[in-house]
C-alpha positions as CSV (number, residue, x, y, z in Angstrom):
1,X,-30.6,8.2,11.0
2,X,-26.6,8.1,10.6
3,X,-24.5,10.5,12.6
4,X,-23.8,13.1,10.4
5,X,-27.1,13.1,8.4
6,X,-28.8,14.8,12.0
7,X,-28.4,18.8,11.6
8,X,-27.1,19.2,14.7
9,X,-24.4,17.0,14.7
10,X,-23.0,18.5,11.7
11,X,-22.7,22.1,13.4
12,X,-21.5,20.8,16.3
13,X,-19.0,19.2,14.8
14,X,-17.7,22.2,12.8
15,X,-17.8,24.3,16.3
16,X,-15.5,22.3,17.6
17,X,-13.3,22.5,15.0
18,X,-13.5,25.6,14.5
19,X,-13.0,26.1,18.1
20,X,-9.8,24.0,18.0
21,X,-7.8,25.3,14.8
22,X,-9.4,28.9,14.2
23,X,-10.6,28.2,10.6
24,X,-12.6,26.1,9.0
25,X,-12.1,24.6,5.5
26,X,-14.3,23.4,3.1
27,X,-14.1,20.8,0.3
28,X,-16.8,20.3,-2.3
29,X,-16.3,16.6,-2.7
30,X,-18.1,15.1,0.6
31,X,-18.6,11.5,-1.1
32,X,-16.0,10.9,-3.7
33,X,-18.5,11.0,-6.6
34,X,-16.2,13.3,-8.2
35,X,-12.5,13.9,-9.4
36,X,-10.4,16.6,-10.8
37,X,-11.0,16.0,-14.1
38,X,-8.0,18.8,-14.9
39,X,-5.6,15.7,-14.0
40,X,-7.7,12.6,-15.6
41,X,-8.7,14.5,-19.2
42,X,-7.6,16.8,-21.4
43,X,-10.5,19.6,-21.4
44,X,-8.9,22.5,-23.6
45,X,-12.5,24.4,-23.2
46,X,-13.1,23.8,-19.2
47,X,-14.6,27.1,-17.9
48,X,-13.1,28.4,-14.4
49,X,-16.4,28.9,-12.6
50,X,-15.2,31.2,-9.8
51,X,-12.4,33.7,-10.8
52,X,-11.3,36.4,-8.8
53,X,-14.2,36.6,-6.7
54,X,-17.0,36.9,-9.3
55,X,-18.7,33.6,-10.8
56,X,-18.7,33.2,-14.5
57,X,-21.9,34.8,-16.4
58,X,-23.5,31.3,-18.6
59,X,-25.1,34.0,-20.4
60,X,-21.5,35.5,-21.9
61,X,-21.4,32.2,-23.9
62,X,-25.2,31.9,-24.7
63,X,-25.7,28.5,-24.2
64,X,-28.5,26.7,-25.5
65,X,-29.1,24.2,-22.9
66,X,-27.8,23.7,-19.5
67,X,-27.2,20.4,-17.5
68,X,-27.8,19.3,-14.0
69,X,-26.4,16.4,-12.3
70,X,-28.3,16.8,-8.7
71,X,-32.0,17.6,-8.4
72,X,-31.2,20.4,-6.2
73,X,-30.0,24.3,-7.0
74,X,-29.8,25.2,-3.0
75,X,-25.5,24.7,-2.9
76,X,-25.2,26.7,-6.2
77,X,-25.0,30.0,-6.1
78,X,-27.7,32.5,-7.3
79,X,-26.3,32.6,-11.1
80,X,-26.2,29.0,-11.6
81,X,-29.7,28.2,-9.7
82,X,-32.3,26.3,-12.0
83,X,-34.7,29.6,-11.4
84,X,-31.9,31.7,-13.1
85,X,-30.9,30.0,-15.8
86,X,-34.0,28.6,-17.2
87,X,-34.8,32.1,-18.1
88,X,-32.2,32.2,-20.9
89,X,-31.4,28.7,-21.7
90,X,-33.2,25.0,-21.8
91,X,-32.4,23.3,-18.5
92,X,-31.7,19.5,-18.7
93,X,-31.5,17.2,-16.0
94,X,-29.5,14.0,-16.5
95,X,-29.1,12.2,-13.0
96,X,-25.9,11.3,-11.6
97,X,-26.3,7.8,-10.6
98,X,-29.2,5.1,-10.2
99,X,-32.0,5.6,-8.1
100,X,-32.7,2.3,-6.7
101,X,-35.0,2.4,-3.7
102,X,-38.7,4.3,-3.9
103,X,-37.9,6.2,-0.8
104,X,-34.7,8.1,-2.2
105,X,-36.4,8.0,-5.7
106,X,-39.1,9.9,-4.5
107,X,-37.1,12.2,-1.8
108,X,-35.5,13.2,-4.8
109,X,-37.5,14.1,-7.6
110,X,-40.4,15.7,-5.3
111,X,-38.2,18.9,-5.5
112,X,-38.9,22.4,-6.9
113,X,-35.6,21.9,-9.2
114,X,-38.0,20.4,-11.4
115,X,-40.8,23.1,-12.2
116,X,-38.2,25.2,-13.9
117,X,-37.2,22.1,-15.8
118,X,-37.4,21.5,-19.9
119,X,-36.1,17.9,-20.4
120,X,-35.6,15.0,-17.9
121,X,-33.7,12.2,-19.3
122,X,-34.9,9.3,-17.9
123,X,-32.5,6.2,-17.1
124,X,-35.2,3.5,-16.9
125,X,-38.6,3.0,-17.6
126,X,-39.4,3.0,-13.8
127,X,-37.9,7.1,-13.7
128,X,-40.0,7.8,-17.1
129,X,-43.2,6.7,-15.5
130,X,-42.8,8.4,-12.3
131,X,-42.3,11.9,-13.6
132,X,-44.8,12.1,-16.5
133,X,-47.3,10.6,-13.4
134,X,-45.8,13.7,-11.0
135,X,-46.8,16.1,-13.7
136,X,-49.2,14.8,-15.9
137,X,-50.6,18.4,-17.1
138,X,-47.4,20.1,-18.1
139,X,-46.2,17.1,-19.8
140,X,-49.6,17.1,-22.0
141,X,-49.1,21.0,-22.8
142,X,-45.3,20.1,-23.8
143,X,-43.9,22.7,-20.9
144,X,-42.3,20.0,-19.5
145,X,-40.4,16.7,-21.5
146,X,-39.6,13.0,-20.1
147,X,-37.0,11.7,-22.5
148,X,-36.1,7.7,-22.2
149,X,-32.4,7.5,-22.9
150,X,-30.6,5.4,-20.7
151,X,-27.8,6.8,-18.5
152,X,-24.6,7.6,-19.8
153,X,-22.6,5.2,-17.3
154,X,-23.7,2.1,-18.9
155,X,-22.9,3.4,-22.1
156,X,-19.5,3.7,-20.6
157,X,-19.7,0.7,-18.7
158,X,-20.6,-1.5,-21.8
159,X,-16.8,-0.5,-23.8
160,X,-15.1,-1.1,-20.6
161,X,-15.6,-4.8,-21.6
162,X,-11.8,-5.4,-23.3
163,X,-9.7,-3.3,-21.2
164,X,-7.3,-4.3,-18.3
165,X,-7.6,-4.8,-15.0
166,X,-5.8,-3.4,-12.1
167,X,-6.9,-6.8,-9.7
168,X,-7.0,-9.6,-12.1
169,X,-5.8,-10.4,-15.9
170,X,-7.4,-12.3,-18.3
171,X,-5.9,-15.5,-17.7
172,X,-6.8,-15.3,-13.7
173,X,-8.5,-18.8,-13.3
174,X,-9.7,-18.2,-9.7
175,X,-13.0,-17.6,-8.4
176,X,-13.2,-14.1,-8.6
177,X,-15.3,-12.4,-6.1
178,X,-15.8,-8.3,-5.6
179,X,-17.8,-7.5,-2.1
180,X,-19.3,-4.1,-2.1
181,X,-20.9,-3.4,1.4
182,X,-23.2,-0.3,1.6
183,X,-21.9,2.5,4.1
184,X,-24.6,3.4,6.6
185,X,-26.9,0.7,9.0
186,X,-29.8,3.3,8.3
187,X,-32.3,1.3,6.7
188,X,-33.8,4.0,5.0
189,X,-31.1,4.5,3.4
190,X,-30.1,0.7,2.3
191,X,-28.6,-1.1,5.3
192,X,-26.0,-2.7,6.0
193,X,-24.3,-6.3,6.2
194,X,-20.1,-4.9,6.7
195,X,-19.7,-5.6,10.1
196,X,-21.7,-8.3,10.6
197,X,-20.1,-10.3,7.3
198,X,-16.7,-8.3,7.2
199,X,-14.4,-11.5,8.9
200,X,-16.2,-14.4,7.5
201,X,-16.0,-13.6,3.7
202,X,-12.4,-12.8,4.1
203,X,-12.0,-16.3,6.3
204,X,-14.3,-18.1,3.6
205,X,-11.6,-16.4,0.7
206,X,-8.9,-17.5,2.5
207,X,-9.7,-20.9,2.6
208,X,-9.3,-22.0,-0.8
209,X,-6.2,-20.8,-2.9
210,X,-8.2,-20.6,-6.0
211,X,-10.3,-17.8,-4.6
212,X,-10.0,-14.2,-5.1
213,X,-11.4,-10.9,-3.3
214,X,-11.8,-7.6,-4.7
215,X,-13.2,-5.3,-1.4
216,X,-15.1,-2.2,-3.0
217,X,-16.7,-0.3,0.1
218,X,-18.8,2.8,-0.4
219,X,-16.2,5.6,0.5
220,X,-18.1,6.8,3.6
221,X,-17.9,3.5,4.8
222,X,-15.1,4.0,7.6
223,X,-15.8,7.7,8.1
224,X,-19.5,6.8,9.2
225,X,-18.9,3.4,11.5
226,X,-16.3,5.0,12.8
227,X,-18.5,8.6,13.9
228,X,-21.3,6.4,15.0
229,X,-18.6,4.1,17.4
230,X,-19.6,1.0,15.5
231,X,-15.9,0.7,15.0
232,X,-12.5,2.6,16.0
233,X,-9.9,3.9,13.7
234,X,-7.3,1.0,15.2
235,X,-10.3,-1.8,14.3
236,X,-10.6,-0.4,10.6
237,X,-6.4,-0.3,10.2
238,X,-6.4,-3.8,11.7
239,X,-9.0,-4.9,9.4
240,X,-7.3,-3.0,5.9
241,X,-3.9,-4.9,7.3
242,X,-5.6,-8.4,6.4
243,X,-5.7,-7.1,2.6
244,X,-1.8,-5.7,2.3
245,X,0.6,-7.9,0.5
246,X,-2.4,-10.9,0.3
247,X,-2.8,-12.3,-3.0
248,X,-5.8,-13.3,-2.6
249,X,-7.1,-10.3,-1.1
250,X,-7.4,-6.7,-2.5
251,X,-8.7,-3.5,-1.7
252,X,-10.2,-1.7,-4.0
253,X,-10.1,2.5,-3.3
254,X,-10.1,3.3,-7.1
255,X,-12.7,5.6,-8.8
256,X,-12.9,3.1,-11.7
257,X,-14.9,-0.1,-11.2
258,X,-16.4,-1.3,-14.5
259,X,-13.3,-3.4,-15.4
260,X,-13.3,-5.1,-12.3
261,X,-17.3,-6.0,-12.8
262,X,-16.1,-7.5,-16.3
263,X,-12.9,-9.7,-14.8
264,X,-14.9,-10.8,-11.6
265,X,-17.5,-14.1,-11.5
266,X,-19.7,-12.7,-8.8
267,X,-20.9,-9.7,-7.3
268,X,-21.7,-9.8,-3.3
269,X,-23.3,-7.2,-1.9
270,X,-26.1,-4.6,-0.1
271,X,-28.3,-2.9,-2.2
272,X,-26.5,0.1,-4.7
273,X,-26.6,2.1,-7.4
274,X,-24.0,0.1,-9.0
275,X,-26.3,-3.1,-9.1
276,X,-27.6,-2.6,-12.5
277,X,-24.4,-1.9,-13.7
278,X,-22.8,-5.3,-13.2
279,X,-26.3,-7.1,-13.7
280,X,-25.6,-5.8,-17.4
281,X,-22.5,-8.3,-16.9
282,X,-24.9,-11.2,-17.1
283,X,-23.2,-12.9,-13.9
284,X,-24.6,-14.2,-10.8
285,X,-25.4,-11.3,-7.8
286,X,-25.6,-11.7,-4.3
287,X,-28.1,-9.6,-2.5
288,X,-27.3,-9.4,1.0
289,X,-30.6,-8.6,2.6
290,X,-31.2,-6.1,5.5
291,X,-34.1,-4.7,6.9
292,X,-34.2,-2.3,4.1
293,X,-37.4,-0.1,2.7
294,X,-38.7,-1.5,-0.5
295,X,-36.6,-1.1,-3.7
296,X,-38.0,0.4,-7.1
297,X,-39.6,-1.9,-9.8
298,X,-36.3,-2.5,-11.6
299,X,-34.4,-3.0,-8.5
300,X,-37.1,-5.8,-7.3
301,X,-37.0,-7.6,-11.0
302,X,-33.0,-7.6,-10.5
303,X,-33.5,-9.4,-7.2
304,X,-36.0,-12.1,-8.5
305,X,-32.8,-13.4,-10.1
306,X,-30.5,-13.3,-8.2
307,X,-29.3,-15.2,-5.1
308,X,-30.9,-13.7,-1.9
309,X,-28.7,-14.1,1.4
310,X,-30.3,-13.5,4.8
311,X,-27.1,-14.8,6.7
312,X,-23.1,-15.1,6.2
313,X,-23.7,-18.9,6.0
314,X,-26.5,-18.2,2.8
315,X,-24.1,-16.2,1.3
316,X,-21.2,-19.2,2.0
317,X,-23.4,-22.0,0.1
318,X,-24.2,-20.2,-2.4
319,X,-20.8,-18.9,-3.3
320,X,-19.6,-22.6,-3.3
321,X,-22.6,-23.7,-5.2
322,X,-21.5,-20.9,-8.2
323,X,-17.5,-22.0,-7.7
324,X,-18.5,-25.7,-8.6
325,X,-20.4,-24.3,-11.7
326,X,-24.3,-24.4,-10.0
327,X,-26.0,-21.4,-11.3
328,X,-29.6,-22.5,-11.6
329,X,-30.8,-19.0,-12.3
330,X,-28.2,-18.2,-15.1
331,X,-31.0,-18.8,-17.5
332,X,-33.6,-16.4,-16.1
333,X,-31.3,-14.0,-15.3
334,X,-29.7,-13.4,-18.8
335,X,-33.4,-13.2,-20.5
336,X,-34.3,-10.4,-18.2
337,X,-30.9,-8.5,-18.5
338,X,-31.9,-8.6,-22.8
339,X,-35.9,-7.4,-21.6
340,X,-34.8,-4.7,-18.7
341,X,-32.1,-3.0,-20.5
342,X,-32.1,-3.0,-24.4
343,X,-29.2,-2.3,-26.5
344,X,-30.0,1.3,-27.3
345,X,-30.3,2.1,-23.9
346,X,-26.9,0.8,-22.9
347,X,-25.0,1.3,-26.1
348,X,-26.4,4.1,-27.5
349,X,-27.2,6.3,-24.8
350,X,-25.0,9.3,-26.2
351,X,-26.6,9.2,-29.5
352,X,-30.3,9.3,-27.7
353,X,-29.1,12.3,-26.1
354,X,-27.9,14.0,-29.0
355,X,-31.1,13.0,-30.9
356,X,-33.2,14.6,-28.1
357,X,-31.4,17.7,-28.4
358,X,-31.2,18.2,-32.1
359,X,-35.3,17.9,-31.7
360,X,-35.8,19.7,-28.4
């Protein structure tokens, strides 16, 4: 179990700081999953939540249905809990990113969120199943609706295709590489390779001039090595040093990836939500094995075509083996990118949505 994921090491640590500066303050965006979208888009009709002290009555605007992000209502207040709203308005839940492991799959959805729920949209196949299976009778009676629609990110993800690049241009004829280590050595929870493979891929870069690393790690990724004394602050600002002013090197702390995933030739990484994602790419994925729990359906298809690497020297070979054109599971892997994820689940995803509702 990581650091801060144990109860008691979270209140400890806000006694002491509380102890130390006399206040404490909280921010709502623990993991970077979210941005002030005030500053990135122009919403004229964004609603101020909490004004003044009092939280904004939903039922003021009577709003036909209501979407949910997180399969949980215990951080909202009372007004915006599931329990509350569903009396007045159709609740919706359209998950925030991809489940990829049975263990968080099933931590998640095994939740009361979901008896007060009137549509799930489901992202894959493997989701769909699951819930109609968790509630086979209310799905029969039509109280409850599983809804295959794909997930909005890949709808997203697929026009991101032809724009530009922060890390490489279009004419960047290097061996493009992004590395995307998971953030906590739970196991449970995914595993990971960082610190074991975190000076040999940037050696291994380094090596040839016509190679090129993007470094994408989770954004808890220092926070949490660092709390659990895998690694000091001075280790971390030694390692982020290697990647300053090194054009071959780049770190990568922006929100946006999926232009990146286009320009790159390989993705090298633990297991993550953003997997699917660049498998819709159609290029060659490195998994980087730990001694992770077992991964959902779709997540262990993915796998059977890619390149599995159970060492740093796995990962090495087959990195050179794709940089002298040797991708003997190209073929395979492009036929079940077309079977796993159709077109009108990647391209169409808004227009599912917006059928369901019309007819929901």
């Amino acid at each position: 179990m990581d650091f801060y994921l144990q109860a008691n090491n979270s209140y400890n640590r806000l006694e002491e700081e509380f102890k130390k500066y006399g206040k404490l303050i909280f921010c709502v965006d623990f993991d970077d999953t979210i941005y002030d979208f005030h500053k990135n888009h122009n919403h004229q009709n964004t609603i101020k939540a909490f004004d003044q002290g009092k939280w904004f009555d939903l039922k003021n605007i009577n709003p036909d249905y209501v979407f949910y992000e997180r399969p949980y209502s215990s951080y909202l207040p009372i007004e915006y809990k599931i329990s509350t709203v569903s009396k007045y308005a159709k609740t919706c839940y359209l998950p925030y990113g991809y489940e990829m492991m049975n263990y968080i799959f099933d931590t998640s959805l095994n939740v009361d969120f979901f008896r007060y729920l009137h549509i799930f949209f489901a992202d894959s196949y493997v989701t769909e199943s699951f819930n109609k299976k968790r509630a086979p009778l209310s799905h029969r009676l039509g109280l409850r609706k599983t809804i295959l629609t794909g997930h909005p990110i890949f709808n997203a993800f697929n026009k991101a295709q032809s724009e530009d690049n922060l890390f490489w241009d279009n004419d960047d004829q290097r061996f493009k590489i992004i590395w995307a280590p998971r953030w906590t050595i739970d196991t449970q929870l995914g595993g990971s390779n960082f610190l074991t493979y975190k000076d040999n891929i940037v050696d291994y870069v380094e090596k040839d001039k016509k190679r090129s690393l993007v470094f994408r790690p989770h954004p808890l990724t220092f926070k949490n090595f660092i709390s659990l004394g895998l690694i000091t602050s001075d280790e971390v600002d030694e390692y982020l040093r290697k990647f300053q002013n090194n054009e071959q090197l780049y770190y990568d702390q922006t929100s946006e990836y999926f232009t990146t995933f286009w320009h790159s030739d390989v993705f090298v990484g633990d297991i993550s939500s953003i997997i699917p994602c660049y498998f819709l790419t159609g290029k060659p994925i490195i998994y980087c094995h730990t001694d992770a729990v077992d991964d959902n359906d779709i997540m262990k298809k993915i796998f059977s075509v890619s390149y599995n690497a159970y060492s740093f020297e796995d990962v090495e070979k087959i990195l050179l083996d794709l940089q002298n054109g040797i991708d003997p599971l190209k073929e395979k892997r492009l036929k079940l990118k077309d079977e796993l994820f159709e077109d009108k689940y990647v391209k169409y995803v808004t227009q599912n949505i917006i059928k369901v509702l019309k007819y929901n």
